[in-house]
C-alpha positions as CSV (number, residue, x, y, z in Angstrom):
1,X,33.1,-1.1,12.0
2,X,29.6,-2.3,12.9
3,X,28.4,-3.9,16.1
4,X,27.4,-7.6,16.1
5,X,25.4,-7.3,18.2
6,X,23.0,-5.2,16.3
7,X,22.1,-7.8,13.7
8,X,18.4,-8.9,14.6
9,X,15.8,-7.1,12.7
10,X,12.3,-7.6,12.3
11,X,9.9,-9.2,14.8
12,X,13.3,-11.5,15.9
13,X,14.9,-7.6,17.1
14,X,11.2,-6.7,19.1
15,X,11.5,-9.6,21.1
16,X,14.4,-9.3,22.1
17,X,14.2,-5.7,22.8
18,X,11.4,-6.5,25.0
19,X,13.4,-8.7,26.9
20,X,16.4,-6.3,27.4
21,X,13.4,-3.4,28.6
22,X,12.2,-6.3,31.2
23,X,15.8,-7.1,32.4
24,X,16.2,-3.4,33.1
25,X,13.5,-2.7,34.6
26,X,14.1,-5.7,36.7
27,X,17.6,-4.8,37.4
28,X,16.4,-1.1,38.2
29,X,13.5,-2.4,40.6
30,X,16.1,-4.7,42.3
31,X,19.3,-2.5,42.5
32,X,17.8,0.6,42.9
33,X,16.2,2.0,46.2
34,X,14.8,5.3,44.5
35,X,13.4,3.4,41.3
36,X,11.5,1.2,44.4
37,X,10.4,4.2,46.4
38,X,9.3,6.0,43.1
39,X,7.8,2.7,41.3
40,X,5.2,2.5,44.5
41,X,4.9,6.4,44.6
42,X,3.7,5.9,41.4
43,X,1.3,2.6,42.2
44,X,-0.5,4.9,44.7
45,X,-0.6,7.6,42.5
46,X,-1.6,6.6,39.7
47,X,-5.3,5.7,40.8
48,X,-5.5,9.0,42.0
49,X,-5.6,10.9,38.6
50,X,-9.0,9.2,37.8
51,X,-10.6,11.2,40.7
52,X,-8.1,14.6,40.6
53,X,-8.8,14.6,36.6
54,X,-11.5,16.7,35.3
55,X,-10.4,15.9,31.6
56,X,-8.5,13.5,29.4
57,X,-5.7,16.0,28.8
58,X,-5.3,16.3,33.1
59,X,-5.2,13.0,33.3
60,X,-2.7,12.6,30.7
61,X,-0.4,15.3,32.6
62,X,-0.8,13.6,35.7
63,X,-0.2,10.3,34.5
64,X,2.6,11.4,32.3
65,X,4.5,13.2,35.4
66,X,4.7,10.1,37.0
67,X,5.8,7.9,34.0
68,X,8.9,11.2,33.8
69,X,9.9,10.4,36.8
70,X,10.3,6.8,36.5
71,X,11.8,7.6,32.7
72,X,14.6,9.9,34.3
73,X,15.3,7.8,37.3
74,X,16.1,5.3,34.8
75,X,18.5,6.9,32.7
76,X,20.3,8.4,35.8
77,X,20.5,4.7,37.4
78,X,22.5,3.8,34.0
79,X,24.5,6.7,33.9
80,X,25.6,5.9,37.3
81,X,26.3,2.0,36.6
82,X,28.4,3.0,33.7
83,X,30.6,5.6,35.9
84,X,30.7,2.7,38.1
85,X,31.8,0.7,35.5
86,X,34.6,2.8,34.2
87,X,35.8,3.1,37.9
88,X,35.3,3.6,41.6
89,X,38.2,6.0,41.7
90,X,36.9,9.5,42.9
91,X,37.1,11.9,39.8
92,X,35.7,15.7,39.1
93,X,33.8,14.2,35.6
94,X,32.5,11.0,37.1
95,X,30.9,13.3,39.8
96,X,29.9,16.0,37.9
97,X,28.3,13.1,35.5
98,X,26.4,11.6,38.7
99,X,25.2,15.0,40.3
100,X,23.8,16.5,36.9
101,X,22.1,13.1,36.7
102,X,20.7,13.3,39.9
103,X,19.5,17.0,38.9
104,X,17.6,15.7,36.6
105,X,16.1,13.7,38.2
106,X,15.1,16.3,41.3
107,X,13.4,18.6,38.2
108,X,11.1,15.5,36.8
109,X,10.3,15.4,40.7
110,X,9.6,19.4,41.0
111,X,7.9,18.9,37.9
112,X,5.3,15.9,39.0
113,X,5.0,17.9,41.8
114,X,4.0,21.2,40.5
115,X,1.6,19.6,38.1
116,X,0.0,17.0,41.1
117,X,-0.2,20.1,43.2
118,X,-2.1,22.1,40.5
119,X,-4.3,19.4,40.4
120,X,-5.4,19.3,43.6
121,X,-5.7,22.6,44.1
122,X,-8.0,22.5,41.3
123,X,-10.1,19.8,42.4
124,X,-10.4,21.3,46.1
125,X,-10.8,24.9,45.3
């Protein structure tokens, strides 16, 4: 059984995956308040690494731990739309589903933040 909707290929199948990548990022700027808060967290931040950076490589950690963040926060916003989806209804898996998302996301934070704070430590010492 194949999917019909998987039928584009080519330059056709880019374009339109661009287009689904906008709409989710949309949807995730829109609908969710910690993809907001994190998305400007990120605006701010980002500048900064050209001044904390004392190489390419730093840089690319700092910059990197930033896009994670974004990257995980994404993937738990869909993980919790599609429990959502299935249903409201309380239930051990669909919480269990949501709170190891939301782990992971708290670790792509404690990382950003260990490598930001080693950064600046670095730069000030």
């Amino acid at each position: 059984m194949s999917n019909p909707h998987k039928g584009r290929t080519g330059l056709d199948r880019i374009i339109h995956a661009a287009g689904y990548s906008w709409a989710g990022l949309k949807a995730a700027y829109t609908g969710e308040s910690a993809f907001r808060q994190e998305t400007w967290l990120c605006v701010i931040a980002a500048p900064l690494t050209f001044w904390l950076a004392k190489t390419w490589e730093q840089a690319a950690l700092l910059l990197g731990s930033l896009l994670l963040v974004l990257i995980v926060e994404l993937l738990n916003s869909a993980i919790e739309a599609v429990v959502d989806r299935v249903s409201f209804e309380r239930h051990e898996l669909s919480k269990r589903a949501k709170d190891i998302a939301s782990a992971a996301v708290l670790m792509a934070l404690v990382l950003a933040a260990g490598i930001w704070g080693a950064a600046v430590w670095q730069h000030l010492r």
